[in-house]
C-alpha positions as CSV (number, residue, x, y, z in Angstrom):
1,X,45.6,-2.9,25.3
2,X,42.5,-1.4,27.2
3,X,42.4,1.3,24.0
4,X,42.5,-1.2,21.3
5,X,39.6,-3.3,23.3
6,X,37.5,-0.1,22.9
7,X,38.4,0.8,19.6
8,X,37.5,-2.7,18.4
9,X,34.0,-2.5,20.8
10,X,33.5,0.6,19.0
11,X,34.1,-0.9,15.7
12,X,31.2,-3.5,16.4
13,X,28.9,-0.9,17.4
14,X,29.1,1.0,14.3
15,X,28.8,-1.8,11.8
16,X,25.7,-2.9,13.9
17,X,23.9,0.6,13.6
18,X,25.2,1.0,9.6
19,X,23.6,-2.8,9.2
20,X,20.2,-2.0,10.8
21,X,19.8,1.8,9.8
22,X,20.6,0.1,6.0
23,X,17.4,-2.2,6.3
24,X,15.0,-1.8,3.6
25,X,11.4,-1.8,5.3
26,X,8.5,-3.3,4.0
27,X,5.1,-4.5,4.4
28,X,2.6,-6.8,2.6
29,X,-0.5,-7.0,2.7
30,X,-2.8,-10.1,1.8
31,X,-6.0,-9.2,-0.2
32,X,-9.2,-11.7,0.7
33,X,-12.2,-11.4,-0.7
34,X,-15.6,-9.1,0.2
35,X,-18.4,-11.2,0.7
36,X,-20.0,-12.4,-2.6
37,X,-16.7,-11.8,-5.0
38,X,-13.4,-14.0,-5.8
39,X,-10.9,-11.2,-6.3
40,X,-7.8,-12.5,-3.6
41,X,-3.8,-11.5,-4.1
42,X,-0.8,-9.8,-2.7
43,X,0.2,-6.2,-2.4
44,X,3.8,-5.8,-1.1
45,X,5.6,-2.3,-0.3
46,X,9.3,-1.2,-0.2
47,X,10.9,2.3,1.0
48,X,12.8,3.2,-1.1
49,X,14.2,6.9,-0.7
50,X,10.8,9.2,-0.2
51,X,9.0,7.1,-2.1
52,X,7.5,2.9,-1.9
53,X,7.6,0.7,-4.7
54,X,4.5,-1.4,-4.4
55,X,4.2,-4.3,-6.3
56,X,0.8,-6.6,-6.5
57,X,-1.0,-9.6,-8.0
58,X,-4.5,-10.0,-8.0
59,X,-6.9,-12.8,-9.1
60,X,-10.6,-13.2,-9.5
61,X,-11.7,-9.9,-10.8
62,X,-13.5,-9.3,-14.0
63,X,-11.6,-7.8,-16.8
64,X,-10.5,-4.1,-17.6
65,X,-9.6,-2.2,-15.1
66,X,-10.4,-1.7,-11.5
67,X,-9.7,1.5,-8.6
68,X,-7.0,-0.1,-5.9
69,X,-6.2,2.4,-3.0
70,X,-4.9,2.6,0.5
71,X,-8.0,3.5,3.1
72,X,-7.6,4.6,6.1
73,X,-8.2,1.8,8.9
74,X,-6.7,-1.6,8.6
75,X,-10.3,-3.5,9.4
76,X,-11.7,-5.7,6.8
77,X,-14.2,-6.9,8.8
78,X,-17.1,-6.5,7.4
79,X,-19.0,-8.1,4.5
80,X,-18.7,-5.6,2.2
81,X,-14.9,-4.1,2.6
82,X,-16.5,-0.4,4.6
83,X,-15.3,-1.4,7.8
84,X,-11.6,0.4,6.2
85,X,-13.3,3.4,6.5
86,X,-12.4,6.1,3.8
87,X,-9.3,6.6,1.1
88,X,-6.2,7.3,3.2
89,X,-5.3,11.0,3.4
90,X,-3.3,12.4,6.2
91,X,-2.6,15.4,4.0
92,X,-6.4,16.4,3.2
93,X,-5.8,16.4,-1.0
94,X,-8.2,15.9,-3.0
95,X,-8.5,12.0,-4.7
96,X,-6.7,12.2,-8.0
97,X,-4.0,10.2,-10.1
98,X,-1.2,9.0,-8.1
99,X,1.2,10.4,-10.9
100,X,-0.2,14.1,-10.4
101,X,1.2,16.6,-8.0
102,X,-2.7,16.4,-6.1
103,X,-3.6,13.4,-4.9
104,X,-4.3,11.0,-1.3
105,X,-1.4,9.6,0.0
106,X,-3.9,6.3,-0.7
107,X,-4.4,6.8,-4.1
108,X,-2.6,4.1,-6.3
109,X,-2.2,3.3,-9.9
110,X,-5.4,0.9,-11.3
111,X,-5.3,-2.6,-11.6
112,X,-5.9,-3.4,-15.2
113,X,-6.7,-7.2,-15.1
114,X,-6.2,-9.5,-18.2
115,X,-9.1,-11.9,-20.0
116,X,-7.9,-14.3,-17.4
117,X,-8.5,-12.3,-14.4
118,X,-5.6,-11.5,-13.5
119,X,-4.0,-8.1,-13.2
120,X,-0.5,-7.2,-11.4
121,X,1.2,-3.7,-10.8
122,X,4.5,-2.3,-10.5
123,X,4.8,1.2,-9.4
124,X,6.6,4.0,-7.6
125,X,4.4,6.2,-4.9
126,X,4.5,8.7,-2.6
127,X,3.9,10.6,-0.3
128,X,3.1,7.4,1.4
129,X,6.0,6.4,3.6
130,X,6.1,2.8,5.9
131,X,6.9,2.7,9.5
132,X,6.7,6.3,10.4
133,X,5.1,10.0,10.1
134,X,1.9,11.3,9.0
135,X,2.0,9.6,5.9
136,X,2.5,5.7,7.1
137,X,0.4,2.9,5.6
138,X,1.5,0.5,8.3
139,X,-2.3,-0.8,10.1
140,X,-4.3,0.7,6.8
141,X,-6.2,-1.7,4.7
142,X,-5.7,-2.2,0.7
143,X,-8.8,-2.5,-1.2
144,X,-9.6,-3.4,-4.9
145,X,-12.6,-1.7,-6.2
146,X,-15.3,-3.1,-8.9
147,X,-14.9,-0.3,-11.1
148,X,-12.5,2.0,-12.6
149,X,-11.4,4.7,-10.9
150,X,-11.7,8.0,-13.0
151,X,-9.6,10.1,-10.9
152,X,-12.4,12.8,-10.4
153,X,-14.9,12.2,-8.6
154,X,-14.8,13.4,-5.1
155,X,-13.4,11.7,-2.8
156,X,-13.2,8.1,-4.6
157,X,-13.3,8.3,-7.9
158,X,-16.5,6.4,-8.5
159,X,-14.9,2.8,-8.1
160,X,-17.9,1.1,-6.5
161,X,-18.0,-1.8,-4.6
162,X,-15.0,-2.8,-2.7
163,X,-14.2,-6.6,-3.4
164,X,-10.9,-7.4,-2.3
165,X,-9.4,-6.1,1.6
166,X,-6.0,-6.7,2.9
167,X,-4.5,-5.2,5.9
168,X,-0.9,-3.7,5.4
169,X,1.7,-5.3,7.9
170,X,5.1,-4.8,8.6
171,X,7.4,-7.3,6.7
């Protein structure tokens, strides 16, 4: 009787650690605007495997399209969006497109906004990681830029003004 007691207790145990090692994390963070600009939104982020599926909707930007990267402190508490400090990259790469083998761990796919001013993203990213190692965006801030990001220029890619901050939390 004593066995079976601990065979069940052990039983529980397991299915508890298989349930919470299962758990998809995630974190979201809400975009407000930069003194002087309307652009507000959502970004949210999902581990999935090595990489995070971030999905986002932004409102209140001018059309085309617009730089949107990680930066390194979660502060947006200044004015002007600076206050989050540079892009994020634990890894020192240079700034390039998230789909190339070189790039920030910050460095995300642009926001291409409609006539509307709206833009949302779907997209798959790494080396970024949430909730541990060098690479976690957990307490870094999400900022959309006024400009395009070209993908060259060192270490931004010439995206300008910041107009949007968020800070990333966990979910």
């Amino acid at each position: 009787m004593k066995l079976l007691g601990i065979w069940v207790a052990l039983g529980g145990l397991l299915g508890l650690c298989s349930t919470s090692m299962g758990q998809e994390m995630s974190a979201t963070a809400t975009l407000m605007p930069t003194s002087g600009n309307t652009a507000m939104g959502t970004a949210t982020f999902a581990q999935q495997g090595d990489k995070v599926a971030v999905v986002a909707k932004v409102s209140g930007l001018s059309p085309g399209s617009h730089g949107f990267h990680i930066h390194e402190k979660g502060d947006c508490s200044s004015g002007d969006g600076m206050s989050a400090g540079g892009h994020f990259n634990p890894t020192a790469k240079p700034h390039g497109n998230p789909s190339a083998p070189e790039h920030h761990a910050g460095d995300m796919p642009m926001l291409v906004v409609d006539a509307s001013g709206n833009a949302s993203l779907t997209a798959d990213l790494s080396p970024m990681m949430i909730g541990t190692g060098t690479t976690d965006i957990i307490g870094r801030a999400v900022i959309v830029h006024k400009d395009p990001d070209d993908y060259k220029t060192q270490p931004t890619g010439n995206s300008g003004a910041r107009v949007a901050c968020g800070v990333i939390t966990k979910s």
